[in-house]
C-alpha positions in Angstrom: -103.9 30.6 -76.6 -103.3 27.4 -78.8 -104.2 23.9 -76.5 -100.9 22.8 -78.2 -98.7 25.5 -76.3 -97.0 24.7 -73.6 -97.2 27.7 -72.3 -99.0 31.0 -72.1 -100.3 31.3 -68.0 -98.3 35.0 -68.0 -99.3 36.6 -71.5 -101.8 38.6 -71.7 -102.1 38.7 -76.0 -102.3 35.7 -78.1 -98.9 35.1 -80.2 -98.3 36.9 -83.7 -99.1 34.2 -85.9 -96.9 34.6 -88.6 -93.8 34.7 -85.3 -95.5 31.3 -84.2 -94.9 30.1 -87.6 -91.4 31.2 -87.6 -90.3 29.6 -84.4 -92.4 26.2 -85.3 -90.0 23.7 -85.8 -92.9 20.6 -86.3 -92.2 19.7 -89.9 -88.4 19.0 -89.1 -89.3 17.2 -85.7 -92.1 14.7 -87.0 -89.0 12.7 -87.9 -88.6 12.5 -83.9 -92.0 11.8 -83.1 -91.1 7.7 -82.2 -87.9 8.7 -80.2 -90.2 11.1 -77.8 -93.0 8.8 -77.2 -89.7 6.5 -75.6 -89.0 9.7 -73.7 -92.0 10.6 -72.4 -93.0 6.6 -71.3 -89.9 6.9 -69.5 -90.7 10.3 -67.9 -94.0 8.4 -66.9 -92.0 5.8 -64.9 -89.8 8.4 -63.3 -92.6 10.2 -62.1 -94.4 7.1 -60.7 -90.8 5.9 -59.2 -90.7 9.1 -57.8 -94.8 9.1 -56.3 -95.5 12.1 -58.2 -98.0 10.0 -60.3 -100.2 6.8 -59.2 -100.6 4.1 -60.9 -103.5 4.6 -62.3 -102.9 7.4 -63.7 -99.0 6.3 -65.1 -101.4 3.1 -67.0 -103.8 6.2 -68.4 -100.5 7.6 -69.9 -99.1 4.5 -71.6 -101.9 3.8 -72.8 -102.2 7.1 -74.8 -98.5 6.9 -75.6 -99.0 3.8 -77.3 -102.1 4.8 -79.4 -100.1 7.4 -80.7 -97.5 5.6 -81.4 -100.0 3.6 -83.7 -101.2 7.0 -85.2 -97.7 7.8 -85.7 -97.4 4.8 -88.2 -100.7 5.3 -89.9 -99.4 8.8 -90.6 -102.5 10.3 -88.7 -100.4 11.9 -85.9 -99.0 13.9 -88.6 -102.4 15.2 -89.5 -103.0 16.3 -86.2 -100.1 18.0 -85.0 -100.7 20.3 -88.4 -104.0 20.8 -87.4 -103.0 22.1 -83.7 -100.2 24.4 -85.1 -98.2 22.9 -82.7 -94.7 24.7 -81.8 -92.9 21.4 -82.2 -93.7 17.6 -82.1 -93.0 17.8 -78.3 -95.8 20.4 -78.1 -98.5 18.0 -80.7 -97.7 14.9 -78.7 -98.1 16.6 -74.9 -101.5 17.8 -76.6 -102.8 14.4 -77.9 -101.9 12.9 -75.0 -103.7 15.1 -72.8 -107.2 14.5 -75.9 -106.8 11.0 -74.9 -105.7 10.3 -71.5 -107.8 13.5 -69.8 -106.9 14.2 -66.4 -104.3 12.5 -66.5 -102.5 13.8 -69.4 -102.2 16.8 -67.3 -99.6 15.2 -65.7 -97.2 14.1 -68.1 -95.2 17.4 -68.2 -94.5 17.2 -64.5 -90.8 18.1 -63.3 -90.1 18.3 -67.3 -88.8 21.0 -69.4 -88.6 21.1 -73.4 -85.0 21.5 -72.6 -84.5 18.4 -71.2 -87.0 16.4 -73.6 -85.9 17.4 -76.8 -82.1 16.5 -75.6 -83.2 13.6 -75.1 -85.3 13.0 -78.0 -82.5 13.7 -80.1 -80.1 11.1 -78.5 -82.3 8.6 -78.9 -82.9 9.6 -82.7 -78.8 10.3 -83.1 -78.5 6.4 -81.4 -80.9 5.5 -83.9 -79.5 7.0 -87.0 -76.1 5.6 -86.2 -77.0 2.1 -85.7 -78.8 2.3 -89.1 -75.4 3.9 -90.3 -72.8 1.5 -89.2 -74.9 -1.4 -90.7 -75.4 0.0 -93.7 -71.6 1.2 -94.3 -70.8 -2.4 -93.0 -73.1 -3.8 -95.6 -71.5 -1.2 -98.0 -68.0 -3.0 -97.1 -69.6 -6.5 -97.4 -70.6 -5.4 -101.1 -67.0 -4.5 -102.2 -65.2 -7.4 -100.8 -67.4 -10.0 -102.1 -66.7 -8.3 -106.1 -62.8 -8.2 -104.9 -62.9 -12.0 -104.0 -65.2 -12.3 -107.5 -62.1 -10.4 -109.1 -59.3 -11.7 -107.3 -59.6 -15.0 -108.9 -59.8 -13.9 -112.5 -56.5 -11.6 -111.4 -58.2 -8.4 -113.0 -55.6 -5.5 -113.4 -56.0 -2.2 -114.1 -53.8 1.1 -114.7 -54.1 2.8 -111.3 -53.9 6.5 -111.4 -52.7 9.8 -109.4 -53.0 12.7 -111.0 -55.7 11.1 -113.4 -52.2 9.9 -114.6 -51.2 5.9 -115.3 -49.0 5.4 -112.7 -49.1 1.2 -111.5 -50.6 -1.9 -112.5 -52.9 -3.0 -109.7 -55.3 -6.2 -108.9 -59.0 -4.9 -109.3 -59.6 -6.8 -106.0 -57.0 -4.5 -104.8 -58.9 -1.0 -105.7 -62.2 -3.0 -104.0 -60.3 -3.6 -101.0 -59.2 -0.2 -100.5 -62.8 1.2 -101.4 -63.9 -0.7 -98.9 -61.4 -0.2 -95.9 -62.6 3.4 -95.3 -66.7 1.6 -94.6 -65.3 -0.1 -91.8 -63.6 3.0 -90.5 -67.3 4.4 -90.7 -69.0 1.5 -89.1 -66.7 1.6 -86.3 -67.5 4.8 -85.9 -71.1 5.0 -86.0 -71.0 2.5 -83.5 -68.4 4.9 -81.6 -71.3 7.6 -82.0 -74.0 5.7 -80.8 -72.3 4.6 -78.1 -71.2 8.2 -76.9 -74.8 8.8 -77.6 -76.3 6.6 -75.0 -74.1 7.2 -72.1 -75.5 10.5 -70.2 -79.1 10.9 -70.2 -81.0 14.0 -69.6 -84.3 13.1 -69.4 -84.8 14.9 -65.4 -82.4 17.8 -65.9 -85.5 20.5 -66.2 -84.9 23.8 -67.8 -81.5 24.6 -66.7 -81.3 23.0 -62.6 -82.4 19.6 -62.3 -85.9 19.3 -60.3 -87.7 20.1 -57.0 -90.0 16.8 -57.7 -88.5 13.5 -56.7 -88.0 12.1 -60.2 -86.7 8.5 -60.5 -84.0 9.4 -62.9 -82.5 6.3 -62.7 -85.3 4.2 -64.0 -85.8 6.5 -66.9 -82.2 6.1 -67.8 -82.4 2.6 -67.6 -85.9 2.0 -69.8 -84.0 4.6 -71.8 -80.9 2.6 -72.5 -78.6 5.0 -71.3 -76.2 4.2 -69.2 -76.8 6.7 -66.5 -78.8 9.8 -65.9 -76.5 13.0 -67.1 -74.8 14.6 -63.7 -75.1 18.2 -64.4 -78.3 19.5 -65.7 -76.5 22.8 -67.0 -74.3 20.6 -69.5 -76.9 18.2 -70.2 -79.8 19.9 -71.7 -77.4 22.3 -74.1 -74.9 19.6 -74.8 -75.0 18.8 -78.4 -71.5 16.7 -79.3 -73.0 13.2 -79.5 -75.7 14.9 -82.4 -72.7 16.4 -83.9 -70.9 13.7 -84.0 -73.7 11.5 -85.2 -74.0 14.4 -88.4 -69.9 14.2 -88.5 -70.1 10.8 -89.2 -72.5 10.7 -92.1 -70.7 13.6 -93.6 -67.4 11.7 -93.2 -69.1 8.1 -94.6 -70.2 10.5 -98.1 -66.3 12.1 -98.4 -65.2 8.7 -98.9 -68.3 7.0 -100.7 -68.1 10.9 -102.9 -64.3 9.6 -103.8 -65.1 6.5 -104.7 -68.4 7.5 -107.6 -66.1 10.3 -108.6 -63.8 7.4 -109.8 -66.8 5.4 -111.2 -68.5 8.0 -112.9 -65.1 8.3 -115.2 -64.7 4.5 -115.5 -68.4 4.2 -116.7 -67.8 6.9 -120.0 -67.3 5.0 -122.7 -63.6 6.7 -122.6 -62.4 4.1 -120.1 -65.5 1.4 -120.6 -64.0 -0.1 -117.2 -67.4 -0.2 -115.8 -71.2 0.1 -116.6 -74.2 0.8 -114.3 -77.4 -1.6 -115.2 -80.3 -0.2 -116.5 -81.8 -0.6 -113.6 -79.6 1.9 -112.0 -79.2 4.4 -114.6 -81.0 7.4 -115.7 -81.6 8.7 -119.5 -81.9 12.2 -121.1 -84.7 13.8 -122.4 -83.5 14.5 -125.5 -80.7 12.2 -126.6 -81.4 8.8 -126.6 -78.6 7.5 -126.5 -77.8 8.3 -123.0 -77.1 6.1 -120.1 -76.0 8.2 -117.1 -74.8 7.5 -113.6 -77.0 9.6 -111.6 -76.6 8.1 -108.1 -73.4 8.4 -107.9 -73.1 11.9 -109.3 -75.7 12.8 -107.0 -74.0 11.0 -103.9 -71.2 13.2 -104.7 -73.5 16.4 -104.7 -74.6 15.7 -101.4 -71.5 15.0 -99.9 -70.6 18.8 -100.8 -74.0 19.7 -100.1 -74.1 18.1 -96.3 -70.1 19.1 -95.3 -72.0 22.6 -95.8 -74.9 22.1 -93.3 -72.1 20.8 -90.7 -70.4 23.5 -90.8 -73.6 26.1 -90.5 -74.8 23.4 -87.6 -71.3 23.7 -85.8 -71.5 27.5 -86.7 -74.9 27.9 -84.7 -74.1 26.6 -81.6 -70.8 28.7 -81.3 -72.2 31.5 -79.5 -74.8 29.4 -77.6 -73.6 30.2 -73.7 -74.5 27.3 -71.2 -77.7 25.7 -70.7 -80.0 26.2 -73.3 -81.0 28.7 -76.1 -83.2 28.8 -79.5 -80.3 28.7 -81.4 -80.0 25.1 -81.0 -83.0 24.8 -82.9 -81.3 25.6 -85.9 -78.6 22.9 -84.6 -81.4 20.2 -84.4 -82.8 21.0 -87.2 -79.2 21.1 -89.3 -78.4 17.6 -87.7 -81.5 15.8 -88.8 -81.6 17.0 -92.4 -77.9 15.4 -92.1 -79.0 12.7 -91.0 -81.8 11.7 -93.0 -79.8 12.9 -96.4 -77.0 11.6 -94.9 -78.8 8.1 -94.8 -80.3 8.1 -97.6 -77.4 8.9 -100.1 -75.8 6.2 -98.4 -78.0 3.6 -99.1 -78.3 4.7 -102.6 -74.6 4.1 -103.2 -75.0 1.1 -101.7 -77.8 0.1 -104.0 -75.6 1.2 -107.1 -72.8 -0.5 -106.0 -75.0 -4.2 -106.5 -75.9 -3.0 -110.1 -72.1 -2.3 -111.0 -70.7 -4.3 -113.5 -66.7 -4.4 -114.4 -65.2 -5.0 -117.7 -61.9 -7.0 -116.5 -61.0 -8.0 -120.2 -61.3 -4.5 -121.0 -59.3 -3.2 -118.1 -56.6 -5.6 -118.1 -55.7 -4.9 -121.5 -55.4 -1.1 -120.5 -53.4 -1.8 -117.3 -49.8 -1.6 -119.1 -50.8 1.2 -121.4 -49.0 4.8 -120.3 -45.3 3.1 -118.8 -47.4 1.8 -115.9 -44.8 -1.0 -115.2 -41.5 1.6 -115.8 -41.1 2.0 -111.6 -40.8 -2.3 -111.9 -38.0 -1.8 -114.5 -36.3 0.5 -112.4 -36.6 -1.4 -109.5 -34.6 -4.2 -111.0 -32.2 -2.5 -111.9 -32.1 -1.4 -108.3 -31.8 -4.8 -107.2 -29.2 -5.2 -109.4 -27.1 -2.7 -106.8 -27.7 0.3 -109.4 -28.5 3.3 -107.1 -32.0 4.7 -107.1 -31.7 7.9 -108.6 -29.7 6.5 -111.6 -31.9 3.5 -112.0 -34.8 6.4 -112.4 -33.0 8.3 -115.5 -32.4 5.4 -117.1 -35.9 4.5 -117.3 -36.8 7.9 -117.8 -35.2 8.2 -120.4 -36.2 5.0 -122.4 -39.8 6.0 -122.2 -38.7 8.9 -123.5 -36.7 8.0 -126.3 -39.7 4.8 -126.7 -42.4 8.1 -127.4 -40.2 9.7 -129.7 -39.4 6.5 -131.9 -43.1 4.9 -131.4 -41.4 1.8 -130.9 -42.5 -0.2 -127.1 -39.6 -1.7 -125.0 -39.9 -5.1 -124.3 -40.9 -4.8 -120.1 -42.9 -7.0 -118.0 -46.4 -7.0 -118.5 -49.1 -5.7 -115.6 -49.7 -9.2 -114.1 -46.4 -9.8 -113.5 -45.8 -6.3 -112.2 -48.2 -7.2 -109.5 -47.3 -10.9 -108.8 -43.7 -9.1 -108.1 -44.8 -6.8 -105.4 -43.1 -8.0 -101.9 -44.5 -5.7 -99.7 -47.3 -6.0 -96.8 -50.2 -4.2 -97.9 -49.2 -4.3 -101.8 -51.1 -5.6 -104.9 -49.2 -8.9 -104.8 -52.5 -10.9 -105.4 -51.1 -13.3 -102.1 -51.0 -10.0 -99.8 -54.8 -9.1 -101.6 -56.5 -12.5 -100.2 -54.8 -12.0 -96.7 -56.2 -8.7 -97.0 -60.0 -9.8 -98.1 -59.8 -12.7 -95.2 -59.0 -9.8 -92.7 -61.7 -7.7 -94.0 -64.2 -10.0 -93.9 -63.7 -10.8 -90.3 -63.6 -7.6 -89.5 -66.7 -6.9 -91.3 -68.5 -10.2 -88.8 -67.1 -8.7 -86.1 -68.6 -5.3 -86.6 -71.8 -6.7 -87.7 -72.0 -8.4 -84.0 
C-alpha cells in the first residue's frame, strides 16, 4: 500500500491502479491545500485541548504544518503530492507531515475523518472565495459609478433599447448606474455567503458520529473563525449549501456581468461606434488585419453559460446523496471549485475590461433621438393636457407613421430635454441620476467596510 493512503490495515491486495487514479481527486484539491493546513493546525489544538496530544508533540506538528505551507508557495508541495499518488491533497499533506514531524505526525489524524476535514476545508476555501468575490464585484461597482459621475456631467444620452428596439432617451450615467446596481446585489451577497459559510464548523464531527476522543471542538472553531462547532455530526460532514451557495453566487455575479458585455460587444461594432475597447484590451485575427475584437467580454459571456451548466450538474450530484457522507460529493467539490476559480477569474477580467472602455458621447448623443425615441414624451403631453392615454398613444402613433411615409421629421423635443423632463424617482432626470450615484457610492463604502 501507498504511504499516502489513509487507509489499507484490512486489505489484503494492493489497489487497481488505474481505479486509484479514477477516484484521485488531487489535481482539483491542490487549490485547497492552504485552507487544510488551517484545518489541520486547528485539529492540532483540539487534540492538545482535549490531552490527546502533548505539547511537544502539538509544536512537532506546527512546525511541519508551517514548512509546508512554505512548500505550498514555492510550488514544491505540488511536486510531492504527484510524486506520492496521493488520493487527495488531504491524503499528500497527512503524508508530508508525517516525512517531517516523525512520530509525531502519526498523530495528526487522531479522532479525524476525511469526512469531516474536507467539509471543512472547503468552508474555509468557499469563505475565501467569497470574500475575494464581494470585493471584487464591489470594485466592479466602484468602476461604473465613477464613468457615470465622468458622464453625468457632460449629460451623455443615448437611445435605450428593448427589443434591440429605440425605445427612450436615457443619461449614459443612467445605463452605468443600472449596470452597476446588480454588483452591489452580488457583493452583498458574497458577503451573505461567506458569512453562512463560517457559522457551523465541522472540524470534530468524524465519519458520520462525532468522536470517542475528547476533542476541544470549541477551540478549533474559534482558531477556525467559525462561530461554533457544527451540532450534529450527521448534517455536518455531508452538508454542502454554504459551497453551493458560494458557486450560486459567482454564477449569479456572470448572469449579470454576461448582460452587460452582451450590450458592449454591440456598442463596440462599428454599427453603433458607442464604445471601443483599448488596444490593450482587445484581441486581433489571424488573418484580417483589420480586426479589433472584444474578447473578454465575449468570453465572460461564454462562461456565464458555461458555469450555470456545472451548477446545475453540481446541484444534480448531490440529489441522491442520503445523509452523512458519500463519494458523490466529490463530484460536488470538485464542480464548486472549478466554479469558483472560473467564476473568479472571468470576473476580474470584466472588471479589467471595464477600466480600458472608452465611450463615444458625441457619437451617442447624436443617435439618442434617432428611431421616435422621444414619441412616449409627446404623448405624455398631450396627456397632461387632460387627453386620455389611449388617445394620446394613436395620435402619436400615427404621426410617426404618417412622418415614415412622407420622410419629413416632426418638430419634437430633443433627447436631452426628454430626460431633463422625467419626474419620477428612479428616472433618467439627470437630478434623480446624482441622488442615485451619491447613494451608490455610499453603499459601495459601506460594503467595502
Amino acid at each position: 500500500m501507498s504511504d499516502a493512503l489513509q487507509w489499507g490495515g484490512r486489505f489484503s491486495e494492493p489497489p487497481d491502479p488505474a481505479l486509484l487514479q479514477f477516484g484521485s481527486s488531487l489535481e482539483e484539491d491542490l487549490v485547497l491545500a492552504p485552507f487544510d493546513l488551517q484545518c489541520s493546525a486547528a485539529h492540532v489544538t483540539a487534540l492538545e485541548e482535549g490531552g490527546i496530544l502533548a505539547h511537544a508533540d502539538a509544536s512537532a506538528l506546527r512546525g511541519a504544518l508551517q514548512t509546508v505551507a512554505t512548500e505550498i508557495q514555492t510550488g514544491a508541495f505540488a511536486a510531492f503530492a504527484r510524486a506520492t499518488h496521493a488520493e487527495d491533497v488531504h491524503g499528500a499533506i497527512d503524508a508530508r507531515v508525517r516525512e517531517l514531524a516523525r512520530a509525531a505526525g502519526e498523530s495528526l489524524h487522531a479522532g479525524r475523518s476525511r469526512n469531516d476535514q474536507v467539509a471543512t476545508t472547503l468552508l474555509l476555501y468557499c469563505a475565501d472565495r467569497a470574500a475575494k468575490g464581494k470585493r471584487l464585484s464591489a470594485q466592479i461597482a466602484q468602476t461604473l459609478v465613477s464613468q457615470a459621475r465622468e458622464h453625468l456631467a457632460a449629460e451623455t444620452v443615448l437611445a435605450a433599447t428593448t427589443h434591440w428596439q429605440p425605445a427612450q432617451p436615457v443619461l449614459l450615467a443612467f445605463w452605468l448606474s443600472a449596470a452597476a446596481e446588480p454588483f452591489l446585489r452580488e457583493a452583498r451577497r458574497f458577503g451573505n455567503v461567506r458569512t453562512d459559510a463560517m457559522r457551523s464548523c465541522p472540524l470534530g464531527s468524524g465519519a458520520v458520529a462525532g468522536s470517542s476522543l475528547p476533542l476541544g471542538r470549541e477551540a478549533a472553531a474559534r482558531e477556525l473563525g467559525f462561530t461554533m462547532p457544527a451540532r450534529n455530526a450527521m448534517d455536518a460532514i455531508g452538508n454542502r449549501d454554504a459551497a453551493l451557495d458560494a458557486a450560486h453566487a459567482f454564477v449569479r455575479s456572470l448572469a449579470n456581468a454576461s448582460r452587460i458585455c452582451e450590450e458592449l460587444i454591440l456598442w463596440c461594432t462599428p454599427a453603433f461606434g458607442y464604445a471601443r475597447l483599448s488596444d490593450a484590451a482587445s484581441t486581433g485575427s489571424s488573418l484580417m488585419p483589420q480586426k479589433r475584437n472584444p474578447d473578454p467580454f465575449e468570453l465572460v459571456r461564454g462562461t456565464a453559460s458555461s458555469l450555470n451548466g456545472h451548477y446545475a450538474g453540481a446541484v444534480g450530484s448531490i440529489c441522491g446523496v442520503a445523509l452523512s457522507y458519500h463519494r458523490d460529493l466529490q463530484v460536488t467539490k470538485a464542480a464548486i471549485i472549478a466554479i469558483c476559480e472560473r467564476g473568479y477569474a472571468a470576473l476580474d477580467a470584466f472588471a479589467r475590461a471595464l477600466s480600458h472602455l472608452q465611450f463615444d458621447g458625441t457619437r451617442m448623443s447624436a443617435q439618442a433621438g434617432a428611431g421616435y425615441t422621444v414619441a412616449t414624451d409627446v404623448a405624455d403631453a398631450l396627456i397632461a393636457t387632460g387627453i386620455p392615454a389611449r388617445e394620446a398613444h394613436a395620435r402619436v402613433g400615427a404621426e410617426v407613421l404618417a412622418s415614415e411615409r412622407s420622410g419629413n421629421l416632426p418638430a419634437w423635443p430633443d433627447a436631452r430635454a426628454s430626460v431633463r423632463g422625467k419626474a419620477t424617482i428612479g428616472s433618467t432626470n439627470p437630478l434623480m441620476v446624482a441622488q442615485t450615484l451619491e447613494s451608490l457610492q455610499a453603499e459601495i463604502a459601506q460594503v467595502r467596510e
